[in-house]
PyMOL Python script that loads the backbone (N, CA, C, O; Angstrom):
from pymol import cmd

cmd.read_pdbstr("""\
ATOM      1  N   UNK A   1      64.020 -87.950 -60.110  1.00  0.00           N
ATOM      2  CA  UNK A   1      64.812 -87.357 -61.152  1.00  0.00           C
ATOM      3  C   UNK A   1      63.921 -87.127 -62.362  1.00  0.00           C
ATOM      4  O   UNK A   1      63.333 -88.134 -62.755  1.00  0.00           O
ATOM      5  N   UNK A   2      63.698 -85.962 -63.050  1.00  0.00           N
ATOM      6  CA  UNK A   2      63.372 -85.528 -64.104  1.00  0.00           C
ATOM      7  C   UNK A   2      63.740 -85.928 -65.261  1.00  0.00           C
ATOM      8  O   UNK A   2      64.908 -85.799 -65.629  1.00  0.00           O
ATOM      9  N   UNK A   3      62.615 -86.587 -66.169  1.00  0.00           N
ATOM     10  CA  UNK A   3      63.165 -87.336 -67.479  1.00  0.00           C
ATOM     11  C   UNK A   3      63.262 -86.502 -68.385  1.00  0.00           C
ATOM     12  O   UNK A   3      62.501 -85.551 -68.212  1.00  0.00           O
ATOM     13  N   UNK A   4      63.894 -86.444 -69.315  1.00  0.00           N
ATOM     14  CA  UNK A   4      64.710 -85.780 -70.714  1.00  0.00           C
ATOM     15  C   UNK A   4      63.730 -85.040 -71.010  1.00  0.00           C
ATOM     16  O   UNK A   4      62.719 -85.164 -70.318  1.00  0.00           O
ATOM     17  N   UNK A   5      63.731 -84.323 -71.818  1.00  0.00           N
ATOM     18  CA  UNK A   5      62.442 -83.221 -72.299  1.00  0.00           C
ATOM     19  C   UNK A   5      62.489 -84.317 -73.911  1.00  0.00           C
ATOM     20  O   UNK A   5      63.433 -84.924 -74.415  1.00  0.00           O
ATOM     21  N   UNK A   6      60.941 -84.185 -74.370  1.00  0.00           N
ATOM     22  CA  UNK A   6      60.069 -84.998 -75.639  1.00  0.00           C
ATOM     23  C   UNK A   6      60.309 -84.194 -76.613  1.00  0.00           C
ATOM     24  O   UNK A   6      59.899 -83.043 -76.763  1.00  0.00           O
ATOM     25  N   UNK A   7      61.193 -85.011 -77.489  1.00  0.00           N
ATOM     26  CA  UNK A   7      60.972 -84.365 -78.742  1.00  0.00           C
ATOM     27  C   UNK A   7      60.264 -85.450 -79.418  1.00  0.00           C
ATOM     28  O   UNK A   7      59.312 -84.929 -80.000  1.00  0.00           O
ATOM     29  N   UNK A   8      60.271 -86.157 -79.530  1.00  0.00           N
ATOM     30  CA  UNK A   8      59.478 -87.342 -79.976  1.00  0.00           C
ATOM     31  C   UNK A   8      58.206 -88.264 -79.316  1.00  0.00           C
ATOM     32  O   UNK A   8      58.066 -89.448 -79.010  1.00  0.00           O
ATOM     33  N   UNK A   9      57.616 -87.409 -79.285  1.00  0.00           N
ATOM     34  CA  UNK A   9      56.678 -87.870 -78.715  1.00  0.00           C
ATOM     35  C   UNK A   9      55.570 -89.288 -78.994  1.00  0.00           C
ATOM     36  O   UNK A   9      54.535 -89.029 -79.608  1.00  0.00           O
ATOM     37  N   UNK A  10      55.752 -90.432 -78.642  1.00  0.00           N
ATOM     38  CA  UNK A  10      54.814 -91.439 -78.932  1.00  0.00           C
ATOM     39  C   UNK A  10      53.323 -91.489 -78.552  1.00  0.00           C
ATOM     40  O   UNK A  10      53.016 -91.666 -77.373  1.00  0.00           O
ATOM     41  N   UNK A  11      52.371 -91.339 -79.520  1.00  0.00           N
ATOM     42  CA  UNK A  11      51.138 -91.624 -79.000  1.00  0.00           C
ATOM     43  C   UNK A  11      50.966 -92.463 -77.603  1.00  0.00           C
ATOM     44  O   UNK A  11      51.817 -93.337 -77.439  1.00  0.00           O
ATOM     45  N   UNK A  12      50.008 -92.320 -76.604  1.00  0.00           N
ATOM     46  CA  UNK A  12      49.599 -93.916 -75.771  1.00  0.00           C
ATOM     47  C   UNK A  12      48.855 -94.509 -76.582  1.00  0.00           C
ATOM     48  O   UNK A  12      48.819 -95.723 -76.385  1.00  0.00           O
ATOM     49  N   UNK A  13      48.343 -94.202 -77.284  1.00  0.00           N
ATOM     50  CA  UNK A  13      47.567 -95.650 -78.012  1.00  0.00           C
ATOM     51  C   UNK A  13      48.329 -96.163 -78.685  1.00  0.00           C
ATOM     52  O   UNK A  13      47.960 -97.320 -78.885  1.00  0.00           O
ATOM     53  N   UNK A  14      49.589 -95.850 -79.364  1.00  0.00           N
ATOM     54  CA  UNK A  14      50.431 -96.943 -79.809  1.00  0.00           C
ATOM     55  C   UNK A  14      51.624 -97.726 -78.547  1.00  0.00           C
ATOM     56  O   UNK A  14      51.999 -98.890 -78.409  1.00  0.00           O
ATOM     57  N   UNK A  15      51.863 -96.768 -77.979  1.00  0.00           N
ATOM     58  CA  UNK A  15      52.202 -97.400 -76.824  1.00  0.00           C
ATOM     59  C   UNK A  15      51.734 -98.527 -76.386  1.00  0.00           C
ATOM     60  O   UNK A  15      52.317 -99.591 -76.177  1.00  0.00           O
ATOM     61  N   UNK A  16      50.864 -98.291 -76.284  1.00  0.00           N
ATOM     62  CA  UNK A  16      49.630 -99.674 -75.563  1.00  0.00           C
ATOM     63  C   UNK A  16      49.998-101.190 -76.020  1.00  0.00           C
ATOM     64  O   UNK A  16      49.894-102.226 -75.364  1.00  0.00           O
ATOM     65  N   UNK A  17      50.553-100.959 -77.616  1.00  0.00           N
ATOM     66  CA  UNK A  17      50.745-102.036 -78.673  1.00  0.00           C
ATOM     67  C   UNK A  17      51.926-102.317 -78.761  1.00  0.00           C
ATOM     68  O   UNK A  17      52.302-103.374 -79.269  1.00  0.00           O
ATOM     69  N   UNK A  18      52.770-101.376 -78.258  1.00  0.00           N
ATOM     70  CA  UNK A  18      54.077-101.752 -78.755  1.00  0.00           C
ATOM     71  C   UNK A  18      54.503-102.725 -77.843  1.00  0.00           C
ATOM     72  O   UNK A  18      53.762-102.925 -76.880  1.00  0.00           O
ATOM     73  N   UNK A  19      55.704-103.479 -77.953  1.00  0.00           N
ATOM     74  CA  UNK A  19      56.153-104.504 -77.116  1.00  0.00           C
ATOM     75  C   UNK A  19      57.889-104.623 -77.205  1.00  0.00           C
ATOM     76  O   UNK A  19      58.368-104.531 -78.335  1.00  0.00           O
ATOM     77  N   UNK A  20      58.679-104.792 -76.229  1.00  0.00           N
ATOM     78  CA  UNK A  20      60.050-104.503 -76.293  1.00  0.00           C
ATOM     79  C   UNK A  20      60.633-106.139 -77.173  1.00  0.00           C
ATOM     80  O   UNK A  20      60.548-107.197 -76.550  1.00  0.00           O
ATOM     81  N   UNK A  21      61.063-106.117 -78.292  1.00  0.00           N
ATOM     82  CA  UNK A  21      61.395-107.396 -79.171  1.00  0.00           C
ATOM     83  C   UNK A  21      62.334-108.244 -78.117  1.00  0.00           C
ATOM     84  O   UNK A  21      62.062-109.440 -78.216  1.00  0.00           O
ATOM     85  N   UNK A  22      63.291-108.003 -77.202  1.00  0.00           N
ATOM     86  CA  UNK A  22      63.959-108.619 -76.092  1.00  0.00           C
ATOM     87  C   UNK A  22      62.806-109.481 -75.024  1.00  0.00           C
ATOM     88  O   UNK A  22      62.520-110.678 -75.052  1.00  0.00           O
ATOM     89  N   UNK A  23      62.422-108.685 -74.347  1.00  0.00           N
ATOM     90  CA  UNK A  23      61.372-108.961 -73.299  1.00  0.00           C
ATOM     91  C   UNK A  23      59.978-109.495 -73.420  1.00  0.00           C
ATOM     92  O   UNK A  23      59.415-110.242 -72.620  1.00  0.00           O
ATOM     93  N   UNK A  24      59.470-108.969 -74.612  1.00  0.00           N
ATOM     94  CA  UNK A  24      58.223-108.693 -74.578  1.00  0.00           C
ATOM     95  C   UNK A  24      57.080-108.125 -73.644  1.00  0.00           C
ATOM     96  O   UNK A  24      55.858-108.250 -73.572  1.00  0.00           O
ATOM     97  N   UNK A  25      57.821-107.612 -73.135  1.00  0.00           N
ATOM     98  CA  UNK A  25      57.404-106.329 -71.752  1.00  0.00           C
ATOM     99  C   UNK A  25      56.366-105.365 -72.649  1.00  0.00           C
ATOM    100  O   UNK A  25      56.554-105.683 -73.824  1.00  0.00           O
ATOM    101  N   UNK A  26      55.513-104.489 -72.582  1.00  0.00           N
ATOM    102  CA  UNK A  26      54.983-103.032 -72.169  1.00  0.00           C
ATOM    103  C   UNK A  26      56.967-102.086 -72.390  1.00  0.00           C
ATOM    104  O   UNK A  26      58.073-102.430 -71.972  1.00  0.00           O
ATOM    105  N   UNK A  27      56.510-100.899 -73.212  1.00  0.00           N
ATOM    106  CA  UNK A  27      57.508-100.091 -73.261  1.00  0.00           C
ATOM    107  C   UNK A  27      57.006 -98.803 -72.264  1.00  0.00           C
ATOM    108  O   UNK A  27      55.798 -98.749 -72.036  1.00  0.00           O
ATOM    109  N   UNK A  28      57.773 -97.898 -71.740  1.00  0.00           N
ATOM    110  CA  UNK A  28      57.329 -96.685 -71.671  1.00  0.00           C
ATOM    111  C   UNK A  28      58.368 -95.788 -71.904  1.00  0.00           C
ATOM    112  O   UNK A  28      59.528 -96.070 -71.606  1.00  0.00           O
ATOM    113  N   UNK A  29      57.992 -94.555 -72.497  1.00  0.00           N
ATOM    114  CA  UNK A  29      58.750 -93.370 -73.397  1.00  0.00           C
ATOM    115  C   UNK A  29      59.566 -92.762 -71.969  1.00  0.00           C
ATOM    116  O   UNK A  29      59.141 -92.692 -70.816  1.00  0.00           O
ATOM    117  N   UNK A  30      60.604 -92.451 -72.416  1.00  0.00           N
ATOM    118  CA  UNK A  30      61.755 -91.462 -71.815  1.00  0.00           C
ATOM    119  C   UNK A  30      62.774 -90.792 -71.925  1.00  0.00           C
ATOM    120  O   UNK A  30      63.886 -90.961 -71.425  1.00  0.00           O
ATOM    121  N   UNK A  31      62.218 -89.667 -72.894  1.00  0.00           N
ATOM    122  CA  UNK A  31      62.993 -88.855 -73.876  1.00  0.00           C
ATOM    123  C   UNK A  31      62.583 -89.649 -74.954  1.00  0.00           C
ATOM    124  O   UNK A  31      61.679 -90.485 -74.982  1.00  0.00           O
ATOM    125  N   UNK A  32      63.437 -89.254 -75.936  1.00  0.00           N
ATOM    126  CA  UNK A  32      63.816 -90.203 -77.025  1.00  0.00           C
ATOM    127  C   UNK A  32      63.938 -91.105 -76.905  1.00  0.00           C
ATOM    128  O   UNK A  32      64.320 -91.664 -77.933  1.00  0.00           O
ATOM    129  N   UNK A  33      63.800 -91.793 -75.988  1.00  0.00           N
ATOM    130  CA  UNK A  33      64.003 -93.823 -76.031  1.00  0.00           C
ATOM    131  C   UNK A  33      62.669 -93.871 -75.525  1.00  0.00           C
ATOM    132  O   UNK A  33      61.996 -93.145 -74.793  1.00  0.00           O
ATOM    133  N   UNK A  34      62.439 -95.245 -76.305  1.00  0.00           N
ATOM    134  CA  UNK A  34      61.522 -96.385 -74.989  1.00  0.00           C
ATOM    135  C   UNK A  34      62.267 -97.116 -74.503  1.00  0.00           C
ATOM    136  O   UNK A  34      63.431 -97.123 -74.902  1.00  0.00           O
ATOM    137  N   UNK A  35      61.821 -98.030 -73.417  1.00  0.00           N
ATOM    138  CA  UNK A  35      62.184 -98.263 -72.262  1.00  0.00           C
ATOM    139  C   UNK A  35      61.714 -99.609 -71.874  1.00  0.00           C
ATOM    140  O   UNK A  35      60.505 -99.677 -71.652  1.00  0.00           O
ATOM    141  N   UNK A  36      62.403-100.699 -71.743  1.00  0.00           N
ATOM    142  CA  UNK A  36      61.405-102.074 -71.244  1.00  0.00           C
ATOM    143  C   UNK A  36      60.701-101.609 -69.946  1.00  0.00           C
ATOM    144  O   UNK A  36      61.306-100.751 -69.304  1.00  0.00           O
ATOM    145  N   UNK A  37      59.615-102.009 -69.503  1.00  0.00           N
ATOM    146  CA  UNK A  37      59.161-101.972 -68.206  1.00  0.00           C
ATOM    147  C   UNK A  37      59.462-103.165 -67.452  1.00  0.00           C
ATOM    148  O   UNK A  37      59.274-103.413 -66.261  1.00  0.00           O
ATOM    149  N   UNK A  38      59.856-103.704 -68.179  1.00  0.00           N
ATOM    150  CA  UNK A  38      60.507-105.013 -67.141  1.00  0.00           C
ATOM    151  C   UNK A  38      61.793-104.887 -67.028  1.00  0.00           C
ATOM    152  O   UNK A  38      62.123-104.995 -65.847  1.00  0.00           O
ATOM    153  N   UNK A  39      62.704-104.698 -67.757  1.00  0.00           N
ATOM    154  CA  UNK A  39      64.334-104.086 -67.396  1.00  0.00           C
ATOM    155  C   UNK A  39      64.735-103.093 -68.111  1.00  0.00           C
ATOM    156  O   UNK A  39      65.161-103.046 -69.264  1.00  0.00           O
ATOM    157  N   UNK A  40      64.514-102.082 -67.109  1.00  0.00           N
ATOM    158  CA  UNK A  40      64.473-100.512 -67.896  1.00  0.00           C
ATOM    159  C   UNK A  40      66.152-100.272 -68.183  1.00  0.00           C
ATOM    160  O   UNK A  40      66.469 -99.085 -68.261  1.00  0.00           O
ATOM    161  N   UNK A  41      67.182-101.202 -68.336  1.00  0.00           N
ATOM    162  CA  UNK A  41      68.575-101.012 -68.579  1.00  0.00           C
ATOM    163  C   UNK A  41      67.948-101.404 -70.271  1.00  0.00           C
ATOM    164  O   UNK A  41      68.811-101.170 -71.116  1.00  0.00           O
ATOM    165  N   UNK A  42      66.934-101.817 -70.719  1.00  0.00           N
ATOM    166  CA  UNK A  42      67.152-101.857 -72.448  1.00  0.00           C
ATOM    167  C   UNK A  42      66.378-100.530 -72.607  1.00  0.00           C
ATOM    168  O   UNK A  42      65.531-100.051 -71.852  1.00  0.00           O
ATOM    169  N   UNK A  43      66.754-100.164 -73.495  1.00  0.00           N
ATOM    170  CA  UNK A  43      66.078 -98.942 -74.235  1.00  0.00           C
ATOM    171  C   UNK A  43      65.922 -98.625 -76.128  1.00  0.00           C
ATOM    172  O   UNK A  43      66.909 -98.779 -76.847  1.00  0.00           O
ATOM    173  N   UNK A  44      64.977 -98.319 -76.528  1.00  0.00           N
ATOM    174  CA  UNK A  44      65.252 -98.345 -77.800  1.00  0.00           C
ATOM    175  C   UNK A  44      65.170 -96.965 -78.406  1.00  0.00           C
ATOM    176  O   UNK A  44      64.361 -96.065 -78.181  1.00  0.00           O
ATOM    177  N   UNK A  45      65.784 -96.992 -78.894  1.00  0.00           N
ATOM    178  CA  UNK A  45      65.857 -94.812 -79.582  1.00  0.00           C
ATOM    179  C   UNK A  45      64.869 -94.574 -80.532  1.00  0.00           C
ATOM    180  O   UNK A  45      64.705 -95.280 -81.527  1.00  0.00           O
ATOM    181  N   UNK A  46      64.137 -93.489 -80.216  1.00  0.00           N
ATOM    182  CA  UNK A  46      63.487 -92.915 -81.845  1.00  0.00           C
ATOM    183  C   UNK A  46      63.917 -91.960 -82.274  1.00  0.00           C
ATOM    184  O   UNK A  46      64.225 -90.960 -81.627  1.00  0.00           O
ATOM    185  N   UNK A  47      64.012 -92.125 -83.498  1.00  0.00           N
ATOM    186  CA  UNK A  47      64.788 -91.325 -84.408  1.00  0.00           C
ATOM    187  C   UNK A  47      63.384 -90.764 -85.427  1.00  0.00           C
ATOM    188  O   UNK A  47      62.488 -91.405 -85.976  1.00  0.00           O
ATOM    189  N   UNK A  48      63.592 -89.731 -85.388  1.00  0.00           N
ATOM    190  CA  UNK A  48      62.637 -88.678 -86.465  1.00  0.00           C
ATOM    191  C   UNK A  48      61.275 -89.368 -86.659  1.00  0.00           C
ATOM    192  O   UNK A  48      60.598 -89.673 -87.640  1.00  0.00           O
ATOM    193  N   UNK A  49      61.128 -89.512 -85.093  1.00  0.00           N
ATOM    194  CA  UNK A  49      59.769 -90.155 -84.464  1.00  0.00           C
ATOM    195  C   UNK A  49      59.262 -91.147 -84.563  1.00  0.00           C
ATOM    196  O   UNK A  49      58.114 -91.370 -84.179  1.00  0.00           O
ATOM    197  N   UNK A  50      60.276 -92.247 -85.292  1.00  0.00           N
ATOM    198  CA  UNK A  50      59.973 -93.614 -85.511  1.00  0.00           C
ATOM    199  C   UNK A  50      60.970 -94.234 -84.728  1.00  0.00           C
ATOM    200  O   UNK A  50      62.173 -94.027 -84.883  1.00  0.00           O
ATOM    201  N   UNK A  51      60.233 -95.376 -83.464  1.00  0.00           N
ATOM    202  CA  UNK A  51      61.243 -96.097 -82.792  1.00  0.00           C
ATOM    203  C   UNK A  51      61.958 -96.858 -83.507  1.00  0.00           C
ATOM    204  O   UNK A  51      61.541 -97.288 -84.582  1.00  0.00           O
ATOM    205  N   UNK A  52      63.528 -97.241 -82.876  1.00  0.00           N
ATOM    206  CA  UNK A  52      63.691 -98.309 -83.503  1.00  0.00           C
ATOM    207  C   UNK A  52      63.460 -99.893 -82.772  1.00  0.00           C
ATOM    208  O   UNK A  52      64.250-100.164 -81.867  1.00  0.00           O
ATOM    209  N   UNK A  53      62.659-100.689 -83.048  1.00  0.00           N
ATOM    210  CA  UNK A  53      62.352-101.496 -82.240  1.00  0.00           C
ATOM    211  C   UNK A  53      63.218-103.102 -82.393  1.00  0.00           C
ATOM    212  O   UNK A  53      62.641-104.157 -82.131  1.00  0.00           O
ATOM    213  N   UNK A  54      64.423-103.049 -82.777  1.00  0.00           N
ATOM    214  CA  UNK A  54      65.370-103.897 -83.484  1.00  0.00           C
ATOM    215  C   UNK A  54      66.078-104.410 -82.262  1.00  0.00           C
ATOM    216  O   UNK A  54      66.282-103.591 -81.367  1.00  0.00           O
ATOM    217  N   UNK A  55      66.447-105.542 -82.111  1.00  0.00           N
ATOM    218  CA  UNK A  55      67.274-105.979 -81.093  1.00  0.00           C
ATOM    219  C   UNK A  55      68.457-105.390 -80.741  1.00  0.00           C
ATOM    220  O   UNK A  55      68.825-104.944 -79.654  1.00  0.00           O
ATOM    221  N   UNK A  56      69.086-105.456 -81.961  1.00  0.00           N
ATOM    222  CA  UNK A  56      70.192-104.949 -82.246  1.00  0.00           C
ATOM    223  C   UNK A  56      70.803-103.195 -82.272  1.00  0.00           C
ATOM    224  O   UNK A  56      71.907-102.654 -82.222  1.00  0.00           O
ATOM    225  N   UNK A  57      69.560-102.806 -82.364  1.00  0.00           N
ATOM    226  CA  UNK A  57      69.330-101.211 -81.807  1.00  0.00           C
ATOM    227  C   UNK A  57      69.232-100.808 -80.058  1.00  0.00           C
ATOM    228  O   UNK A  57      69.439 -99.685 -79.596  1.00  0.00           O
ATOM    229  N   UNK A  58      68.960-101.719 -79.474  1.00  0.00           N
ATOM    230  CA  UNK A  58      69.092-101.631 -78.264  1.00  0.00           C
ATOM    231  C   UNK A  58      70.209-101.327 -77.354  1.00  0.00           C
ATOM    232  O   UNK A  58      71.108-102.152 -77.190  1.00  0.00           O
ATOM    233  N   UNK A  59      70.202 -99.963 -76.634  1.00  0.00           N
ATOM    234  CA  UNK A  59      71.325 -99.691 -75.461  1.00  0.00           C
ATOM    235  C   UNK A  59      70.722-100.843 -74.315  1.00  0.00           C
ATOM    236  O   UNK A  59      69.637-101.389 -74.115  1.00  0.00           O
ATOM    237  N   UNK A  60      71.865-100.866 -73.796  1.00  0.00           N
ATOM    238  CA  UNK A  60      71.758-101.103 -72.430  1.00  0.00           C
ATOM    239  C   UNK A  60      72.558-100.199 -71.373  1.00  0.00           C
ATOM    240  O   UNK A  60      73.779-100.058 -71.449  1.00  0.00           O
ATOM    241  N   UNK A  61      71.838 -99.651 -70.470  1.00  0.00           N
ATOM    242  CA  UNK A  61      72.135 -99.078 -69.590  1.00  0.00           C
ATOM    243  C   UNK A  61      72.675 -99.927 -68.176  1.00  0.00           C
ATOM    244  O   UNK A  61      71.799-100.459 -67.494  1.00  0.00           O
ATOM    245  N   UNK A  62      73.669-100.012 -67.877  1.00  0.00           N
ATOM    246  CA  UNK A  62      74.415-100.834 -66.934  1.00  0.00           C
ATOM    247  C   UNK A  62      74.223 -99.910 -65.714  1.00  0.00           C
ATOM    248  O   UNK A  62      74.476 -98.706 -65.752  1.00  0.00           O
ATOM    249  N   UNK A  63      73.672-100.677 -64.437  1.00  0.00           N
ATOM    250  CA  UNK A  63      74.397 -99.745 -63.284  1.00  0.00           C
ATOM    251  C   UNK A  63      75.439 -99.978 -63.166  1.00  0.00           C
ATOM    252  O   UNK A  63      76.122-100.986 -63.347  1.00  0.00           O
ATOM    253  N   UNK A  64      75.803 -97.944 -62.488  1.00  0.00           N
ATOM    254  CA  UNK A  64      77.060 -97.742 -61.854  1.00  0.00           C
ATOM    255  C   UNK A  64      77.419 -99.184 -60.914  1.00  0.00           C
ATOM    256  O   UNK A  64      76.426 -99.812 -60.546  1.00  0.00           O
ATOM    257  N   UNK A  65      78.608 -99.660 -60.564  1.00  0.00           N
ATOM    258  CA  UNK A  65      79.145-100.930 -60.087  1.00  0.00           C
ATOM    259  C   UNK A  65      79.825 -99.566 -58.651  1.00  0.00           C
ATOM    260  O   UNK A  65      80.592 -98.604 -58.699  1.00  0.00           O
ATOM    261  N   UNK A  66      79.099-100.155 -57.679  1.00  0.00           N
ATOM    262  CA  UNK A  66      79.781 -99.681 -56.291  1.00  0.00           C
ATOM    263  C   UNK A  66      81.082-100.586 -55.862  1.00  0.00           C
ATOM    264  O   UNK A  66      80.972-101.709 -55.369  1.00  0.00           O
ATOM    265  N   UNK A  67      82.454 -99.865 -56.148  1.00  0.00           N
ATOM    266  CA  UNK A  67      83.158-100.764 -54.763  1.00  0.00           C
ATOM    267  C   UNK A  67      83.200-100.753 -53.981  1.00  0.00           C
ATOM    268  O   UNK A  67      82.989 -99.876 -53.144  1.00  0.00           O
ATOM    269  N   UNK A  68      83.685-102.382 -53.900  1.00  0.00           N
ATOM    270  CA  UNK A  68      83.555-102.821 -52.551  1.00  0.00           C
ATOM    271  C   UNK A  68      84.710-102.721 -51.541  1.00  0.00           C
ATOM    272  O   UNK A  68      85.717-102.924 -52.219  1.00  0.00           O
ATOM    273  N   UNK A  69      84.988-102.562 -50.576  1.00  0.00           N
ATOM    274  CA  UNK A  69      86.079-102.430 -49.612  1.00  0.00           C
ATOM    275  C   UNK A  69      86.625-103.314 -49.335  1.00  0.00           C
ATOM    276  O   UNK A  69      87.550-103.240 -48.525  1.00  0.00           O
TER     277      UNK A  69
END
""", "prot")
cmd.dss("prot")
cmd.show_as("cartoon", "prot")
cmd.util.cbc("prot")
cmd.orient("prot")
């Protein structure tokens, strides 16, 4: 699946540095959010190209829940 088109684009060399304040994982960009690399359900938004790297700024992306029969 094809990720969001960049409007905000993060350097990799700051990438490299950044760190998810939850996890302390490695982030990687996808769209407008970063992304834990260790549980890509957190994500953090950048807004007018500055992440927000706040706990409390954090989505979580839930999987869809399959029922069960």
């Amino acid at each position: 699946m094809p990720s969001a088109p960049q409007t905000n684009v993060i350097s990799p060399d700051v990438l490299e540095i950044l760190r998810c304040p939850v996890t302390a994982s490695a982030l990687r960009q996808d769209g407008d959010f970063l992304v834990s690399v260790s549980d890509d359900t957190i994500r953090y938004p950048i807004e007018h190209g500055v992440p927000r790297l706040l706990a409390d700024a954090a989505s979580r992306d839930t999987p869809e829940e399959t029922p069960t029969p």
